[in-house]
matplotlib code that plots the C-alpha trace (Angstrom):
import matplotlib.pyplot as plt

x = [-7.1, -5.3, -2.7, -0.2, -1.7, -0.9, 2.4, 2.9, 1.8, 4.3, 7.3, 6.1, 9.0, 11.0, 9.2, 9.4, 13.5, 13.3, 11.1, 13.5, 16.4, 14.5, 14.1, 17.4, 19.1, 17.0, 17.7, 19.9, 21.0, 18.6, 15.4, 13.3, 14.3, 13.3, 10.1, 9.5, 10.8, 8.9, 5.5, 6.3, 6.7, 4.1, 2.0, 3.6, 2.8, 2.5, 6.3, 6.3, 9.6, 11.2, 9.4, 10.4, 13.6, 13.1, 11.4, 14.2, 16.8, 13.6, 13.8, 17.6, 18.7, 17.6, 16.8, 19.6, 21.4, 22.0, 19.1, 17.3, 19.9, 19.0, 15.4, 16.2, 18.1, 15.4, 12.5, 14.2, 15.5, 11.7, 10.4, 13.0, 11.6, 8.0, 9.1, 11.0, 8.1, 5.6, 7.4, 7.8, 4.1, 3.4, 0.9, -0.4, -1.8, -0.4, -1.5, -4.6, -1.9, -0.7, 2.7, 6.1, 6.1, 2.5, 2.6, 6.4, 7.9, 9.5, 13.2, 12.9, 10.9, 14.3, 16.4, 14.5, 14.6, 18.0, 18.3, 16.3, 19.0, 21.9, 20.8, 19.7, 22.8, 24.9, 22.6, 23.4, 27.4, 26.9, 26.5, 30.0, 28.7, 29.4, 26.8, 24.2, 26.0, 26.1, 22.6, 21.3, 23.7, 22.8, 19.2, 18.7, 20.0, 18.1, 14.9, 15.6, 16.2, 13.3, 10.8, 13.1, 11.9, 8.3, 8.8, 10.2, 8.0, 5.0, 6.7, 7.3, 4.2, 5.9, 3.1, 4.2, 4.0, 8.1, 8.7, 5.9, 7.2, 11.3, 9.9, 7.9, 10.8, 13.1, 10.4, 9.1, 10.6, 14.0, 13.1, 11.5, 14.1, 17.4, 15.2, 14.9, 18.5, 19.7, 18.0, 19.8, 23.1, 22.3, 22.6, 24.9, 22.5, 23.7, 24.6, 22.1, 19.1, 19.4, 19.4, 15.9, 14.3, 15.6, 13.3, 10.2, 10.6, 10.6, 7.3, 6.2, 7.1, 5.6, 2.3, 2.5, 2.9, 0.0, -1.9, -1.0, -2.2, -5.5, -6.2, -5.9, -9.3, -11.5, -12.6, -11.3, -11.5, -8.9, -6.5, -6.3, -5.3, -7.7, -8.9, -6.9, -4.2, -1.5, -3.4, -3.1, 0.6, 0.8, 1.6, -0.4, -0.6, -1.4, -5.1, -5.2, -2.5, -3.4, -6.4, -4.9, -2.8, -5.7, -6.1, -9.6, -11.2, -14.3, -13.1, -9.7, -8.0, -10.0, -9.0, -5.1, -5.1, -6.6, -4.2, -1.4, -2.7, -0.3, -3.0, -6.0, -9.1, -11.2, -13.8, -11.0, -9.4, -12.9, -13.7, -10.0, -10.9, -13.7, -12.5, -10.0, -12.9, -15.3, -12.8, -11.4, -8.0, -8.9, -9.4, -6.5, -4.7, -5.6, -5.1, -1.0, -0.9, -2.5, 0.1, 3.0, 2.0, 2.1, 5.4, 6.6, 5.2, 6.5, 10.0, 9.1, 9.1, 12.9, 13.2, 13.2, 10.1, 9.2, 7.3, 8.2, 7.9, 4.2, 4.7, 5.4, 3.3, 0.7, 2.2, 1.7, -2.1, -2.4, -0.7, -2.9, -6.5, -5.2, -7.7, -4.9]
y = [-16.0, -15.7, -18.0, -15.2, -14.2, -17.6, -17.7, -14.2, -15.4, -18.1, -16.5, -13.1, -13.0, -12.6, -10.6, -8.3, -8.1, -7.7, -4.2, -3.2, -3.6, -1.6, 1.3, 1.1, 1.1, 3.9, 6.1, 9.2, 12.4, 14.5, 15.8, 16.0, 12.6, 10.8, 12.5, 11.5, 7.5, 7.4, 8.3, 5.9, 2.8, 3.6, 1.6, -2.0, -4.0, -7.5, -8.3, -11.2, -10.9, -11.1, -13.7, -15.5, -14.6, -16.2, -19.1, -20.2, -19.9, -21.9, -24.8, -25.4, -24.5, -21.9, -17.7, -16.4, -12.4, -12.7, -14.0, -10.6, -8.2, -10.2, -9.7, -6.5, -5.3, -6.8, -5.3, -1.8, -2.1, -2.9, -0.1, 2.2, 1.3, 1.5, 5.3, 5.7, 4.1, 6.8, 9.3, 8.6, 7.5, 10.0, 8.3, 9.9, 7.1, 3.9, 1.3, 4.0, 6.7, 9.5, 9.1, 10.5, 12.3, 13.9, 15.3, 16.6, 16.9, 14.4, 15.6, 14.5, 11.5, 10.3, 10.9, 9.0, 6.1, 6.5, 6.3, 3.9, 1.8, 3.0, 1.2, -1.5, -2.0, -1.4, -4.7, -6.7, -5.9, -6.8, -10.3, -10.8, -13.0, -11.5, -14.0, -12.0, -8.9, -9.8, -10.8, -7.3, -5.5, -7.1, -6.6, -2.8, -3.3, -6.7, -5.4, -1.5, -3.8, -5.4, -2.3, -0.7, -4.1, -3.4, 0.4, -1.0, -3.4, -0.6, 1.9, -0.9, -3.0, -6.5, -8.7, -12.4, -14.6, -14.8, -11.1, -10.8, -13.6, -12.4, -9.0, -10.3, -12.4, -9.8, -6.8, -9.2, -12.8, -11.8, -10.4, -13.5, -15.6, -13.4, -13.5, -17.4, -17.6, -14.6, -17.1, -20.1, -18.4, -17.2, -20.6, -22.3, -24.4, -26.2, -24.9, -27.6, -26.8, -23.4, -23.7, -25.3, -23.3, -20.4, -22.4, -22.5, -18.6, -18.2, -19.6, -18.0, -14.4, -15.2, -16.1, -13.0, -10.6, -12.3, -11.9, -8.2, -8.0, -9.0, -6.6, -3.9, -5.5, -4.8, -1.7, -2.4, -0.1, -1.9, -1.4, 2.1, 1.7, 2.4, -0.4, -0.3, 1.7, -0.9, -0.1, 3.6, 3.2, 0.8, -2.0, -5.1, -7.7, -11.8, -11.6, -9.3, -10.4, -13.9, -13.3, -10.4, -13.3, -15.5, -14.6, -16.7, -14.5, -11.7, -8.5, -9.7, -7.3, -4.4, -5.0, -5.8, -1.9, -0.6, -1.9, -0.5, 3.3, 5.7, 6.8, 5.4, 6.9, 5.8, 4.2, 2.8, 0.8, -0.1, -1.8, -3.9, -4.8, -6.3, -8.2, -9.6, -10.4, -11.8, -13.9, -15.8, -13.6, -13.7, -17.3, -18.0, -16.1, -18.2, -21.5, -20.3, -19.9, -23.3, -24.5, -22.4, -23.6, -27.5, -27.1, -24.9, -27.9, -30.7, -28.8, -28.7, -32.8, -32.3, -30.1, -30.5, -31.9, -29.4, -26.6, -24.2, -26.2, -26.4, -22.5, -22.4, -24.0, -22.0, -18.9, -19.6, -20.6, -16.6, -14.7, -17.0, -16.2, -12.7, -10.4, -7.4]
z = [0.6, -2.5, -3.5, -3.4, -0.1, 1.4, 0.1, 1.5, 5.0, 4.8, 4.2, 6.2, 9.0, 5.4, 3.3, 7.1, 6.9, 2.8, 3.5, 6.1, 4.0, 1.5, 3.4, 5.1, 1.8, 0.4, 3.3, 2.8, 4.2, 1.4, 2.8, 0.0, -1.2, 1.9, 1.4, -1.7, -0.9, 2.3, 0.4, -2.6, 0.0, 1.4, -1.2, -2.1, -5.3, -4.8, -4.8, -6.5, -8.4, -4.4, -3.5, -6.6, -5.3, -1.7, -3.1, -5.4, -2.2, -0.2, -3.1, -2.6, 0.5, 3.2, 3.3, 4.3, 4.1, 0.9, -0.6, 1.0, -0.1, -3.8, -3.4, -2.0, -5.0, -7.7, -6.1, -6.3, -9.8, -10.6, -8.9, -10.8, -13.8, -12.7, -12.0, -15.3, -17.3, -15.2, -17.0, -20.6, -20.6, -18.7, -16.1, -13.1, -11.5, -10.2, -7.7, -7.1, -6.1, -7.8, -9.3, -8.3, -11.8, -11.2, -7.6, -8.5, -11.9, -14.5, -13.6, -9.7, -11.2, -13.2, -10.5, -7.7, -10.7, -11.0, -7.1, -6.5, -9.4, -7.5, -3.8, -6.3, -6.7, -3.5, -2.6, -4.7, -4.0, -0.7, -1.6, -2.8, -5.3, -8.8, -10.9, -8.6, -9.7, -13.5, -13.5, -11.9, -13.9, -17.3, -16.6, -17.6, -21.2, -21.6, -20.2, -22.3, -25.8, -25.0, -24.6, -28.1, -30.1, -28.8, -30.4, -33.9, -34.1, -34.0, -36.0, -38.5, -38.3, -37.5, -37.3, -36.2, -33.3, -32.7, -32.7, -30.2, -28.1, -28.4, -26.8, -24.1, -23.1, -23.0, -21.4, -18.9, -18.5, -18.2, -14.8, -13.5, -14.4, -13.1, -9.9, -9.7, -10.3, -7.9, -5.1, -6.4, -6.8, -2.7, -1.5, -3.9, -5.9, -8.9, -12.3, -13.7, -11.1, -11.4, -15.2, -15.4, -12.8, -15.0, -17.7, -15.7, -14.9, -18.3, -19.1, -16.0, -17.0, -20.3, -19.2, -17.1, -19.4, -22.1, -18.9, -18.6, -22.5, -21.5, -19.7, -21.6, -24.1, -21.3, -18.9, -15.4, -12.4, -10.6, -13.4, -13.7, -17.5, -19.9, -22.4, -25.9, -24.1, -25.9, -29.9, -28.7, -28.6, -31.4, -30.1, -31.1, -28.1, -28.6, -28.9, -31.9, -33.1, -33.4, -35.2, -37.5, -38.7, -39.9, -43.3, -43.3, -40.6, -42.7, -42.8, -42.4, -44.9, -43.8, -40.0, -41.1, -42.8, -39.9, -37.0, -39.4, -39.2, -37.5, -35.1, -34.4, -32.7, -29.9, -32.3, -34.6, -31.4, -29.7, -33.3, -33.4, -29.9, -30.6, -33.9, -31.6, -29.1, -31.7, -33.1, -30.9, -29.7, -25.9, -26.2, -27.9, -25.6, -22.5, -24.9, -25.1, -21.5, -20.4, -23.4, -21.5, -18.3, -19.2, -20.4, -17.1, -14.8, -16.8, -16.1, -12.3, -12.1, -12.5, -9.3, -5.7, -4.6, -1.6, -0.5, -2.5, -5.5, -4.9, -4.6, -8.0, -9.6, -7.4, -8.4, -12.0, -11.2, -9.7, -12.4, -15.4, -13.1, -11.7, -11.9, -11.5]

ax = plt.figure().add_subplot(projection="3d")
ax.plot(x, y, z, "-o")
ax.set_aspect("equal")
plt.show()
């Protein structure tokens, strides 16, 4: 058993009433569009942004109504843009499963999104608490500036460690860390506590999205995403980067050109991934995170010593060694 898995087990009777909520709040009167949600919960992703949710209610206080409508209203406004994203990159496949956009059409694909955004957040109202509102609310332009930085950066072939970094943080981190304060906010934690955990979830949604690039330098079944799917749209992750900025590397020059073409071809990215390879990126890669890690767990000593600060820290162990 996973750590995830174990974590999962422990707060189950939760992570029960969060699904629940789901579909209750996704319910409507439309036909077609209960259809369409029924078959998409079907298949569940792992849920961690939730349960990062529950934990940080578990680390200061208790799981209570609304810590669930919270995690409720994060988990849906993720899903939205899982749908959204299935659209403009037009994927077919997700989790194994054909795609809202690919068994209907890209229209009823945007408006599911946009429904799914909607319940998002009724949810979140329901708490009453209006720093759980601001932080949901705030969410779609932080996380949409983040995915326009990762566009310019492409188009204009920005090639440093602290535009790569700024995106990630706003694409993937901000996420994590509205969810860690959503649970503090639920049960009246401290401006101070929830500050730092907001720290840790950080680093935490750092590491998972260098994790995420990864992925994409090697051929993985149980990815469904083909390898160099990131060069094919331009963008150039940590472990390319990081060596395309050693100007000591052989063929350094040569590579640098190359990663800068409009479009590349299958042989053009299979020879950047393997510069990247050869040279050190995927180690490099794995270096930050221990390095992002270290930092996240020196921030922990300041929390609650408890359960779910062990679940933390465990959490961060998964998404580093995750394997999907």
């Amino acid at each position: 058993m996973s750590a995830l898995e174990s974590i999962q087990k422990s707060i189950a009777p939760e992570l029960k009433v969060l699904n629940e909520t789901i579909v209750e709040s996704l319910a409507t009167s439309n036909e077609l569009m209960n259809q369409i949600v029924e078959t998409y919960l079907k298949t569940k992703g792992k849920q961690i942004r939730p349960i990062l949710v529950m934990l940080s209610a578990k680390m200061f206080g208790e799981i209570n109504k609304d810590v669930i409508s919270a995690a409720a209203a994060v988990e849906m406004l993720h899903n939205a843009s899982l749908i959204h994203d299935d659209v403009v990159d037009d994927t077919k496949e997700r989790r194994k499963n054909p795609t809202i956009n690919s068994i209907w059409d890209n229209h009823i694909a945007v408006l599911v999104g946009d429904y799914f955004v909607s319940a998002s957040l009724s949810q979140a109202i329901s708490t009453g608490d209006v720093r759980i509102i601001k932080s949901l609310s705030e969410l779609g332009s932080i996380l949409s500036l983040g995915e326009i930085d990762q566009i310019y950066n492409a188009q204009t072939h920005i090639l440093n460690e602290e535009a790569y970094f700024n995106v990630i943080k706003a694409k993937t981190a901000s996420l994590f860390m509205s969810c860690v304060a959503m649970g503090g906010y639920a049960v009246k934690a401290s401006d101070e506590d929830i500050a730092r955990l907001r720290q840790f979830a950080e680093l935490l949604g750092m590491c998972f999205q260098i994790r995420d690039d990864i992925f994409d330098y090697f051929e993985d079944e149980k990815i469904g995403k083909p390898t160099g799917n990131d060069l094919r749209e331009g963008k150039i992750t940590l472990p390319l980067l990081s060596v395309l900025l050693r100007e000591d590397l052989p063929g350094h020059k040569k590579m640098l050109e190359l990663s800068r073409k409009e479009q590349l071809s299958t042989e053009e990215i299979a020879t950047l991934i393997e510069y990247a390879k050869a040279n050190g990126g995927i180690d490099y890669a794995y270096e930050t995170m221990a390095r992002l890690r270290t930092q996240a767990i020196a921030i922990m000593d300041h929390l609650p010593n408890n359960d779910a600060r062990q679940s933390f820290i465990d959490i961060f162990d998964y998404i580093i060694h995750r394997d999907i």
